[in-house]
N, C-alpha and C positions, 0 to 999 in steps of 0.2 A: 504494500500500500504506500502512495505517495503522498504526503504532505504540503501542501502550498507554505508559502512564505507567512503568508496573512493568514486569519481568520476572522470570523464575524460570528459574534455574537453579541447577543442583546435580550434583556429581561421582556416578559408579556406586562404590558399595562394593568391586564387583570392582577397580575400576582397583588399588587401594591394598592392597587383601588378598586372599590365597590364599582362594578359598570351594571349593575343592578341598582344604585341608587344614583340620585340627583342631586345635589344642594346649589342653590343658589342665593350667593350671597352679594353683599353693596359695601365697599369699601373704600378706603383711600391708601392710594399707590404710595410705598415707602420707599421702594425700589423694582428694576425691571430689569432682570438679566438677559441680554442675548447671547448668550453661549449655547456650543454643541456639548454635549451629544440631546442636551436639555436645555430648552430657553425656561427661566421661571421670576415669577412675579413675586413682591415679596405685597400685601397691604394689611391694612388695618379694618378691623370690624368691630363696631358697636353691636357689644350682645346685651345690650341692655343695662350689666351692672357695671360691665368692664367694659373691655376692650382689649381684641386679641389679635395678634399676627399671622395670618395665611399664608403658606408659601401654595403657591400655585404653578404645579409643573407642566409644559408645556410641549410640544414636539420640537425638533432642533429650532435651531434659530434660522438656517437656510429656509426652513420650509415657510416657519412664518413670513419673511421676507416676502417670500413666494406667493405667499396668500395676503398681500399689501400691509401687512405689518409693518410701522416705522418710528423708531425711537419717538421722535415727536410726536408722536402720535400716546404716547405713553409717560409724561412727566411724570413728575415724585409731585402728591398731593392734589390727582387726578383722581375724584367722585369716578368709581366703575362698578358694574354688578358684571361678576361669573360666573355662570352655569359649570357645574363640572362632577365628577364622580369623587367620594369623598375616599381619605386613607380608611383602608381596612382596620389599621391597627386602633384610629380613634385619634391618632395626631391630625394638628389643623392643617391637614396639606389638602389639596385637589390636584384631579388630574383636569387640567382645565379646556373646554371645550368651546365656547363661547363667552366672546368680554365686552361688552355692550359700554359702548362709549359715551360722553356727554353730549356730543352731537346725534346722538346717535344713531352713529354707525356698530355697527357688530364686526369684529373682527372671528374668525375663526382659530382655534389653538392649537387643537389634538385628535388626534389619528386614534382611530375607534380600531380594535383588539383586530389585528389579523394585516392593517394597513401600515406601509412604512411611509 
């Protein structure tokens, strides 16, 4: 058997988040990562008594690109609400899927269990 140089591999979406549930939350942007192999969001949410920090993980950052995503588009202390599948484990993360801007437009985020 022959071996290539490279390899590729890469975790399921599923492992790490409910795609069985939905939450959608409204927050303000703390920060916005575009990095590979994951772009992610970091904001803030009022739950009422507090207030807590979501990180929000996203497909690479090429891809958003790709799907009109643009820094500008994303300041720190930008009002957003995003749809997304929550962590399994009960940590504030999402796998996020839709981010509904103050104009808004809806940008798209994440690649549903099976798509790269």
């Amino acid at each position: 058997m022959m071996l290539s140089q490279g390899s590729y591999g890469h975790h399921s979406v599923a492992v790490g988040f409910n795609m069985d549930t939905e939450l959608l939350l409204t927050g303000t942007i703390k920060n916005m990562d575009f990095i590979n192999p994951h772009a992610r969001m970091f904001f803030e949410v009022d739950s009422g008594n507090h207030r807590e920090t979501w990180t929000v993980w996203f497909s690479s950052a090429n891809n958003l690109f790709r799907r009109g995503w643009r820094a500008d588009d994303l300041p720190i202390g930008t009002m957003v609400t995003v749809n997304g599948f929550p962590a399994r484990d009960g940590s504030l993360e999402l796998y996020g899927g839709e981010t509904k801007l103050p104009d808004g437009r809806t940008l798209f985020g994440g690649n549903r269990p099976g798509e790269r």
